[in-house]
C-alpha positions, 0 to 999 in steps of 0.5 A: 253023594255030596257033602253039604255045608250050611253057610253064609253069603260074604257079599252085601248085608242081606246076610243069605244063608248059602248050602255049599256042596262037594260032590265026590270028585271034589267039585263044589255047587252053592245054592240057597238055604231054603230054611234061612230066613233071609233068603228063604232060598233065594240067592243073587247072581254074585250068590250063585256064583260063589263056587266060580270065585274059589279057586287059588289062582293068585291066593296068598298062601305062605307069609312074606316078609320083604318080598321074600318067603317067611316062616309064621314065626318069623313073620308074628315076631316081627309084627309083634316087635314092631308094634310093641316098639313102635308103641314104647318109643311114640306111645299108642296112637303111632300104631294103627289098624284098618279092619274090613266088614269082610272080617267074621265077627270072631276076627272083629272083636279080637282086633278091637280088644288088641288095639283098643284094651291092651295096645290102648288106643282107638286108632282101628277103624274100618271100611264100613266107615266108608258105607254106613258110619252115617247110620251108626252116628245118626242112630246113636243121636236119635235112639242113644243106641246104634239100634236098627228097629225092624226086621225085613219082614217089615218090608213084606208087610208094608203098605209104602216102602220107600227107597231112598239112596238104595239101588236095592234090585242092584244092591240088594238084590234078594231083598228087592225079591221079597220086596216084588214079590210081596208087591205082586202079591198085594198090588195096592202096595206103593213103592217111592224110589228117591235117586238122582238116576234112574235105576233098574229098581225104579222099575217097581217104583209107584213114584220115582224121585229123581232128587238133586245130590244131596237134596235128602235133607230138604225133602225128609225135613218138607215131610217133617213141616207136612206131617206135623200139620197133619192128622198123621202127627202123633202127639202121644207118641212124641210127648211120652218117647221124644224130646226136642220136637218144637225145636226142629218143627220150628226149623222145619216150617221155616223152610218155604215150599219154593226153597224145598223145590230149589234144593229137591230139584223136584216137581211140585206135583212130584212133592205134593203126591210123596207127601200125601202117601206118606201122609196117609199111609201109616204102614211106612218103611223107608230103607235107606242106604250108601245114597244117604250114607256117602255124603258131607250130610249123610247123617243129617240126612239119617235123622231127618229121615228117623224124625219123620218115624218118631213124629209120626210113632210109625217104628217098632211096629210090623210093617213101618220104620227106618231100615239101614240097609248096610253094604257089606256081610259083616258091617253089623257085626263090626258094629257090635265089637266096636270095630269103628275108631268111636266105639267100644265094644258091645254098642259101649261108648268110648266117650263113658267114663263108666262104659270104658271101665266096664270093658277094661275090667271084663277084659282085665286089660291094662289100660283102655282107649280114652277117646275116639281113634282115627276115622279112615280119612284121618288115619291115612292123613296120620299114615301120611304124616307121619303121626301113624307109624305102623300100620295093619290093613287087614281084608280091605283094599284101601288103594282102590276103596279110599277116597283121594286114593292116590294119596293114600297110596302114597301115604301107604307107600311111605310108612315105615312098617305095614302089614297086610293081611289078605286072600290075595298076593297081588292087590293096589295094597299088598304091593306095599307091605312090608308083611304079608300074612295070608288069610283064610278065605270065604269057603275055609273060614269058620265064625259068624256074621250079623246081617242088616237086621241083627241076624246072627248067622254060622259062617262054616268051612268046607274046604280046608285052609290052603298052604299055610294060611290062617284065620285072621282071628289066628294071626291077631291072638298070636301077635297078641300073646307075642307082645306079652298079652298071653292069657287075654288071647288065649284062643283055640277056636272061634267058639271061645271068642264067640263066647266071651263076645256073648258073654261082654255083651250081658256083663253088666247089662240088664236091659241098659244096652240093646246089644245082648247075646248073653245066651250064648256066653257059655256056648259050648264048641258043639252047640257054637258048630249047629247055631242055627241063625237068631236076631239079637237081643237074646238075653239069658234064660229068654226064648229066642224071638223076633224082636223090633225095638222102640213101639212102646218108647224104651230108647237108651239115651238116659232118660229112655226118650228119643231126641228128635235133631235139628239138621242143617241145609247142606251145600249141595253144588259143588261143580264150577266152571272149572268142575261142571258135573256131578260124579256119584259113585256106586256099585254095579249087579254082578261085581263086588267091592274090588273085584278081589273075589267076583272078578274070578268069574267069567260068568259075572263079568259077562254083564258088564266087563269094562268100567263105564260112566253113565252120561245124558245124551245132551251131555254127551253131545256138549262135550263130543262124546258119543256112545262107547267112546271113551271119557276121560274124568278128572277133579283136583285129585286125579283122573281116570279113563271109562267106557261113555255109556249115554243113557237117559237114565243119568239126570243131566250135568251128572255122571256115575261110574262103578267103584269095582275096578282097579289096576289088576283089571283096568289100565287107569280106572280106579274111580276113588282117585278123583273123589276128593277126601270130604267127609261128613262131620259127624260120622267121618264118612266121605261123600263119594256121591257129590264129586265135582269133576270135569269130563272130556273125551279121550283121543285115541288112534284105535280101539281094540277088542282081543280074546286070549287063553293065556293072561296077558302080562303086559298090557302096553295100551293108553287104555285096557280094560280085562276080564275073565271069560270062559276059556280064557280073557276078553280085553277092550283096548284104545291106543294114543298112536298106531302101535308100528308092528301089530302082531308083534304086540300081540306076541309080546302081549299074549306070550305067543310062540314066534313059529306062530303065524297070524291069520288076518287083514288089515283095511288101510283105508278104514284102519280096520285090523283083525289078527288070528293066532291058531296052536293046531285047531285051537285059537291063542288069540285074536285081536280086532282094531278099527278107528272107532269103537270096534263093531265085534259079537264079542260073546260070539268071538269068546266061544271061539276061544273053546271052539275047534278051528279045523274049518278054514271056513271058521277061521275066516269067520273068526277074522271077520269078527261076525259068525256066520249065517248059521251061528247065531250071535246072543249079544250081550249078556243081560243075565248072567245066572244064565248066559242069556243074551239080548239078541236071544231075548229079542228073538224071544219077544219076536216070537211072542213072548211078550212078558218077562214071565213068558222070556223066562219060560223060553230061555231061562232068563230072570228065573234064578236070582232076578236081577235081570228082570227089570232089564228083561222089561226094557227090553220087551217094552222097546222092541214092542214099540218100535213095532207099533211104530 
């Protein structure tokens, strides 16, 4: 029998509900919640692979304090000490916290009533600061309210979906499911994807727009000019639910067509064809995300977009609006306990007078914020500067995630006190704590997350806690009552912070605010444990309801009408001669964030291992790049070191590299250090998809792949890139200069014994090198070398790492890095769901399988989570034209 759990994904903001089972030997499965309604069932591979990530290899799991072992006493003393101290001797805003959209609800909203009721300062921000504050701040100028109007079925029932800064096959992956799936169903369903690159979601596109970086606001503003001279305006919606019309209508037409090609970068025809579906098609979704989120302009960017849906009255109504789409599972909920440095909780405005005594009254707090605390750029400016003294980084890796993150290191690494808490004892950030206090993780936690469509979910536990780690709700209640603040955090459970959530978010209410659980604030613990997923609003005494917002006005600025906003034309070059190209960061299908959780998983790093940055063919050629080469990137702030992929997807003079990975997994590749700190001025959200840079190609003597079973502890390489595979570790490698003895840097490197001899060839004229380390029948380790990218089947040679070597015939295979005739190689892996590779889709579409259906029946592959099928197709489609060639 297995004991089954209903919980939910802690990857993106799709909020999936996920069925953990544990079978009775201990082992645990996941699969999708067929009963949860926004997944229907469906998990991505990230999902389906959460059992892979829960292991305690490397888990934080008892408090340190200086490097040393600690007592939780001990450790919350002194937090609690320094803090109040700190406070007393430099007032409130010397103290700061840097929360995570990682965080349960529960956990959320105790850091915000500590720092912003009781401490008495605004200074806790958040890492969804850096992936949908835009949204946040353009919502609340247009709606008065951080309201996302529609549901994801809105999606399913549209007759235009329009993707704009969203890689959603990639991103958000099951969304993109429903979104196929619904385009299958109903071909006449038009799909636009508005990107710089073309990425594998402009594989359902009906049009793809391959826009300028930051030309969104020139073409959501065209829109706005074409629509309003067009049968499509809707006049009664505008003059009983909006003000401010004329006023952007009259900057919008002042915009010339010529203007609107120059900033767009797109064709005419390209233009003429978008306007024209949106037009004519009132069933209108258009889902934004990071593409229009991280820029200087980002919020602009969002209310273009929303006044495009209230000219048109096309929001609140099944099957068209605006749909922030956010990145990480719990960012709405942040949201909603006031988790940036500019709210307050329960959607309240830190800058009302009246919000801000109500709060303070419900909490009985001493004092409240007064005004808006620091951004994250500006809070790591603070910490630098000495104006933030202590600081509390709670489940986020700023090192990695912040940009100019060398800066924030170092300002980090020089305040006087920080506490980290975290699941892991070795990150970029925990190396500088002065505390560590270890959380609970995904598996043990115990509390709720709201999704992209203000969807409450149950996240459960079904493991228990490891050694002595807590819930971060825990350690905040416990400093909390150590700095004087008793009876305010007296909580036991989740259930009770749940409760006097709900509870705040009716307190004076009455349908002012959109944010409103008032029926659950008398949750009992019971109730709290079965609470079956529901989308706020839900008021007390009201059933329980799908609800969208704003089809018949009822906005919550004051007067109940919407504001249409007037936005401005961004600076959308940044690159010189010095800078010449354009580096847009982002995210990649099967690793999450900093890899803290997903870089646990061979299966996930079997897609992608190393850090890459796409590049135009004729790029690569101008600068002396060639594919699988190394490029070395830099900007004023730093520099970092990836694999060249060169590809036409990328738009020339561009570049895009993922945000993943860090020191742990890379040599020098942490891509946020050569982001430069410029935010937009309203939201505070830095432009992480505008960054010029310069691109050169790294010189090395060789180039490396090696396979170990035991980590590797020291790396001495001028680049290395490592990742988990099954049986042990795979490594890509480049040196500056000939390392003298290569078997002895594999012993050093691979901690093997020195009874141990190697088995190999070294090729003097072509540089070539291949060692093999053999423990009886079993491979330690094997390196393979060569002057250019090194040509080895590497799924191949990492099976050898669980394969018996009692054939010498084998060996010799291994040293030639190629299996023999008979053992066949299945490339790189395209899906990782499960472990198909190119060559064995290849084989597949040699043998007639001419549609990704027919892939999927011979081999598996695209059938479980299908973010692979778009893969599956160019693949199908270049191997069926090279023969009609």
């Amino acid at each position: 029998m297995s004991a089954e759990t209903k919980t939910t994904c802690p990857y993106c903001g799709v909020g999936c509900g996920v069925i953990a089972s544990i079978d009775d030997h201990g082992k645990v499965s996941v699969k999708g919640d067929p009963d949860h309604p926004s997944n229907y069932g469906r998990l991505c591979s990230k999902g389906s692979a959460l059992a892979e990530t829960i292991d305690l290899d490397g888990r934080l799991l008892y408090p340190e304090v200086g490097g040393e072992r600690a007592s939780w006493d001990d450790a919350l003393d002194l937090v609690a000490n320094h803090f109040s101290e700190t406070v007393a001797a430099h007032g409130p805003d010397s103290v700061a916290f840097y929360v995570s959209g990682q965080l349960l609800t529960e956990d959320y909203y105790l850091a915000n009533k500590l720092m912003k009721g009781f401490i008495g300062s605004a200074n806790i921000d958040t890492n969804s600061r850096l992936c949908m504050s835009s949204s946040v701040a353009g919502h609340r100028r247009a709606f008065g309210s951080d309201t996302v109007p529609g549901t994801y079925e809105d999606i399913e029932l549209a007759d235009l979906v329009i993707l704009t800064g969203s890689n959603l096959a990639w991103c958000h992956p099951v969304l993109y499911q429903r979104l196929a799936a619904a385009k299958a169903e109903r071909p006449g369903m038009k799909v636009v994807v508005i990107d710089p690159r073309r990425t594998v979601t402009s594989d359902i596109a009906d049009l793809h727009l391959a826009i300028r970086p930051d030309g969104d606001v020139a073409l959501f503003t065209g829109l706005l000019a074409r629509l309003a001279q067009s049968s499509a305006i809707d006049q009664n919606f505008i003059a009983t639910h909006t003000e401010g019309f004329s006023d952007v209508f009259a900057e919008a037409s002042a915009l010339s067509f010529s203007d609107l090609l120059d900033k767009t970068g797109l064709p005419a025809m390209q233009l003429r064809e978008f306007f024209r579906l949106f037009e004519t098609t009132e069933k209108v979704v258009t889902c934004y995300s990071q593409g229009v989120n991280q820029s200087s302009s980002g919020t602009d960017k969002v209310n273009a977009i929303l006044n495009c849906h209230l000219a048109t009255g096309r929001i609140g109504r099944p099957g068209m609006g605006p749909f922030s789409l956010t990145g990480q599972p719990n960012a709405m909920g942040g949201r909603e306990v006031g988790g940036l440095a500019n709210m307050l909780a329960a959607h309240m405005a830190i800058e009302n007078a009246d919000d801000r005594d109500r709060v303070q009254r419900f909490w009985k707090s001493p004092v409240i914020a007064e005004r808006p605390g620091l951004k994250a750029v500006d809070m790591f400016r603070a910490v630098a500067d000495g104006r933030v003294k202590a600081l509390w980084i709670m489940a986020t890796n700023p090192v990695v995630s912040m940009p100019d993150a060398d800066t924030v290191e170092a300002a980090i690494k020089a305040c006087p006190f920080v506490v980290v808490s975290d699941v892991l004892r070795q990150t970029d950030t925990t190396r500088h704590a002065d505390v560590l206090l270890p959380s609970i993780g995904w598996a043990e936690k115990d509390g709720t997350v709201t999704n992209s469509e203000r969807r409450i979910s149950r996240q459960r536990s079904f493991l228990p806690s490891p050694g002595e780690a807590k819930p971060d709700w825990w350690q905040m209640a416990e400093v909390g009552r150590r700095m004087g603040f008793t009876e305010a955090f007296s909580f036991r459970s989740p259930a009770g912070i749940f409760a006097e959530h709900a509870a705040l978010s009716s307190f004076e209410n009455n349908g002012s605010r959109d944010f409103d659980i008032g029926a659950c604030a008398q949750i009992a613990a019971e109730d709290y444990e079965t609470l079956s997923p529901f989308q706020w609003p839900q008021a007390a005494g009201a059933a329980a309801q799908t609800t969208r917002f704003f089809a018949k006005g009822g906005f919550f600025h004051a007067d109940g009408k919407a504001r249409f906003v007037a936005v401005k034309m961004p600076v959308s070059d940044r690159t010189s001669a010095e800078f010449p190209f354009t580096l847009n960061t982002g995210r990649i299908r099967d690793q999450w964030h900093t890899m803290t959780r997903t870089g646990k998983s061979a299966r996930l790093s079997s897609h992608i291992a190393e850090p890459f940055a796409e590049i135009h063919p004729r790029d690569a050629i101008e600068i002396g790049v060639s594919d699988a080469s190394l490029i070395k990137i830099e900007s004023p702030q730093g520099k970092v070191i990836v694999r060249a992929l060169v590809t036409e997807r990328q738009a020339r003079g561009s570049l895009f590299v993922p945000m993943h990975w860090n020191d742990s997994f890379a040599a020098k590749a942490r891509i946020d250090t050569v982001v430069a700190p410029v935010t937009d001025p309203f939201s505070g959200q830095p432009a992480s998809k505008n960054v010029a840079v310069a691109a050169r190609p790294f010189k090395a003597s060789h180039y490396g792949f090696a396979v170990s079973t035991a980590k590797p502890q020291h790396l001495e390489a001028a680049y290395w890139a490592l990742a988990k595979a099954n049986g042990g570790w795979r490594m890509e490698l480049a040196f500056d200069d000939p390392v003298e003895d290569w078997a002895e840097w594999c012993r050093t490197t691979f901690d093997i014994p020195p009874d141990v001899e190697p088995l190999g060839y070294a090729d003097q004229t072509s540089g070539d090198l291949r060692l093999a380390f053999f423990d009886g029948d079993r491979l330690i380790a094997a390196l393979f070398l060569a002057r250019q990218p090194v040509a080895v089947a590497r799924n191949w040679a990492i099976a050898q790492l669980s394969a018996s070597h009692g054939n010498m015939r084998k060996r010799f295979a291994l040293v030639a890095g190629r299996p023999g005739a008979n053992t066949p190689d299945p490339g790189a892996t395209v899906c990782s769901c499960f472990g198909v590779g190119v060559n064995q889709i290849v084989g597949a579409v040699r043998n007639g399988c001419h549609s990704v259906e027919a892939v999927g029946k011979a081999l598996n592959a695209g059938t479980n989570c299908g973010s692979c099928r778009a893969e599956i197709r160019g693949i199908i489609d270049g191997c069926l034209a090279t023969a009609a060639e």
